[in-house]
Each structure stands twice: as structure tokens, then as C-alpha cells.
C-alpha positions in Angstrom: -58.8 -59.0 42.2 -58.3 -55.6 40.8 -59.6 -52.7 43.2 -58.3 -50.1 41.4 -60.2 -51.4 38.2 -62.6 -48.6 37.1 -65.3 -51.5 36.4 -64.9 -52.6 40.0 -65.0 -48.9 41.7 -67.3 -47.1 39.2 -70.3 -48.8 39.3 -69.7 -49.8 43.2 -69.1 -45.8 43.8 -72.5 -45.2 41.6 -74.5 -47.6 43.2 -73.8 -47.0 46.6 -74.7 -43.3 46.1 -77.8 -43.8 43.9 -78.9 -45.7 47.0 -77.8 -43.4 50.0 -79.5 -40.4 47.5 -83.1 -42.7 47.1 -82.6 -43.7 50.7 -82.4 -40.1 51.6 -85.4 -38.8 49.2 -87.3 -41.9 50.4 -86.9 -40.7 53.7 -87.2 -36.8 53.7 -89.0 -36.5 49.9 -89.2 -32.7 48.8 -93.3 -31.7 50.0 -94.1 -29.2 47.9 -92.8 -28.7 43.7 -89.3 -26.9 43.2 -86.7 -26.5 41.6 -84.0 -27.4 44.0 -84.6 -30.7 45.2 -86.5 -34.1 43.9 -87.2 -35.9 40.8 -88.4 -32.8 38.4 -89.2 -33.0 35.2 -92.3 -31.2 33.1 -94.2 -34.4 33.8 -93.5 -34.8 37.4 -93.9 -31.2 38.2 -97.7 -30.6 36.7 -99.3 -30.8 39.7 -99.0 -31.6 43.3 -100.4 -35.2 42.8 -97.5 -35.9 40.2 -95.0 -34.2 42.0 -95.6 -36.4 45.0 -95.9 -39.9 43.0 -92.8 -39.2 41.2 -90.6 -38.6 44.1 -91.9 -41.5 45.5 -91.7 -43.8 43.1 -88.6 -42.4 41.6 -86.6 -43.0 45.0 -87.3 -46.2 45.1 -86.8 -46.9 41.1 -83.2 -45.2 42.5 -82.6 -47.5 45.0 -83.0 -50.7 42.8 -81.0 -49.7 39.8 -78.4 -48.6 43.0 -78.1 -52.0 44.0 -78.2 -53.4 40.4 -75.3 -51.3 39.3 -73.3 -52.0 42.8 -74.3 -55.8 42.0 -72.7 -55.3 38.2 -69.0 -54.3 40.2 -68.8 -57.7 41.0 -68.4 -58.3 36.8 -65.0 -56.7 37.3 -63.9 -59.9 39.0 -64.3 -61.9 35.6 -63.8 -59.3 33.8 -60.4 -57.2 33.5 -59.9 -55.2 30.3 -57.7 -52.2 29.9 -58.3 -49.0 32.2 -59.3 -46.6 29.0 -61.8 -49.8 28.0 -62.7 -50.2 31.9 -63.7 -46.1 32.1 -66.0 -46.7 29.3 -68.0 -49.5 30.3 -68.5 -48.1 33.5 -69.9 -44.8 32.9 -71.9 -46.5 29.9 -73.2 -48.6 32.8 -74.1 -45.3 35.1 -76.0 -43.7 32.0 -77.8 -46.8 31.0 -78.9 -46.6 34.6 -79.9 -43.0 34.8 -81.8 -43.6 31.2 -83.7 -46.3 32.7 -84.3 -44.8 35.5 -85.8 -41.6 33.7 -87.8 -44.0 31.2 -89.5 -46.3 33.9 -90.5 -43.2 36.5 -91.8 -41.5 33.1 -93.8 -44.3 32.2 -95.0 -44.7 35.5 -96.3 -40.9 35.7 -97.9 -41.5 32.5 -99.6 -44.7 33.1 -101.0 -43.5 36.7 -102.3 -39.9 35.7 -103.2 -41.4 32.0 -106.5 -39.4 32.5 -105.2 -36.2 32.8 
């Protein structure tokens, strides 16, 4: 096996971080809205209520697509194209998973303060 194959260290680089960063937010999540720290976006940063769903919920949205894109390393073990080819698949892996990420904690705002 390849270490030094961008799919391998990429996505295992990603992961790990996505995790250690939802890990951390999980842990010590940002109290009050800002524009410094947290998940912010207009939607998340309404109102306090928001605010405090969306850093929840996007931590730990952060932590599974972590360990998803960590898990997806392991395809560098079957898979071993060219390094230019490698770089691309990677970081179309890391913006797929930042995408989702933004979609699903969107959609989860949405659908809980619906009301509003």
C-alpha cells in the first residue's frame, strides 16, 4: 500500500480533523451568536434558539461525515490512480463532504424552526 497516495492521506487528513473540530465544538460549542466561532450562517444565526441547534447538530453532522471520509481512505488500497487524478478525487471527496454537511444541518434548521 501506497501512503503517500493523496486518496489515502487526503481524505484520512480531512476526516480526522472534521472529527477533532466536531469533537471540540461538541464539547465547548460557541454560547452565544458570533462571528468568530461555530456553524454560522443567516439561518443558524437568527436567533439564539437556531444558533444553539445548529451548533449542536452541526458538530455532530461533522463528526459522522469525519469518520465517513476517513473510512473512504481505505479506497486508496484498491484503488491507485495517478497522483494529479488522486489530488482530484480527494478534494472532490472533502467538498462533497462539506456540501453535505451544509445541506443536511440546513435542512435540519429549516425542518425544526419550520414555524418561524
Amino acid at each position: 500500500m501506497d501512503f503517500s497516495n493523496p486518496l489515502f492521506h487526503i481524505p484520512l487528513g480531512s476526516g480526522s480533523l472534521f472529527i477533532i473540530v466536531g469533537l471540540f465544538q461538541l464539547k465547548f460549542p460557541p454560547k452565544k451568536i458570533n462571528n468568530l466561532y461555530g456553524y454560522r450562517t443567516s439561518k443558524a444565526m437568527l436567533n439564539q434558539d437556531r444558533w444553539n441547534f445548529a451548533q449542536k447538530y452541526s458538530s455532530i453532522q461533522l463528526i459522522k461525515i469525519g469518520f465517513l471520509l476517513a473510512l473512504s481512505s481505505l479506497f486508496s488500497i484498491l484503488y491507485q490512480p495517478k497522483k494529479e487524478i488522486a489530488v482530484v478525487i480527494s478534494i472532490a471527496l472533502l467538498l462533497t463532504s462539506i456540501i453535505t454537511l451544509v445541506l443536511k444541518v440546513e435542512k435540519a434548521i429549516d425542518s425544526k424552526f419550520k414555524e418561524e
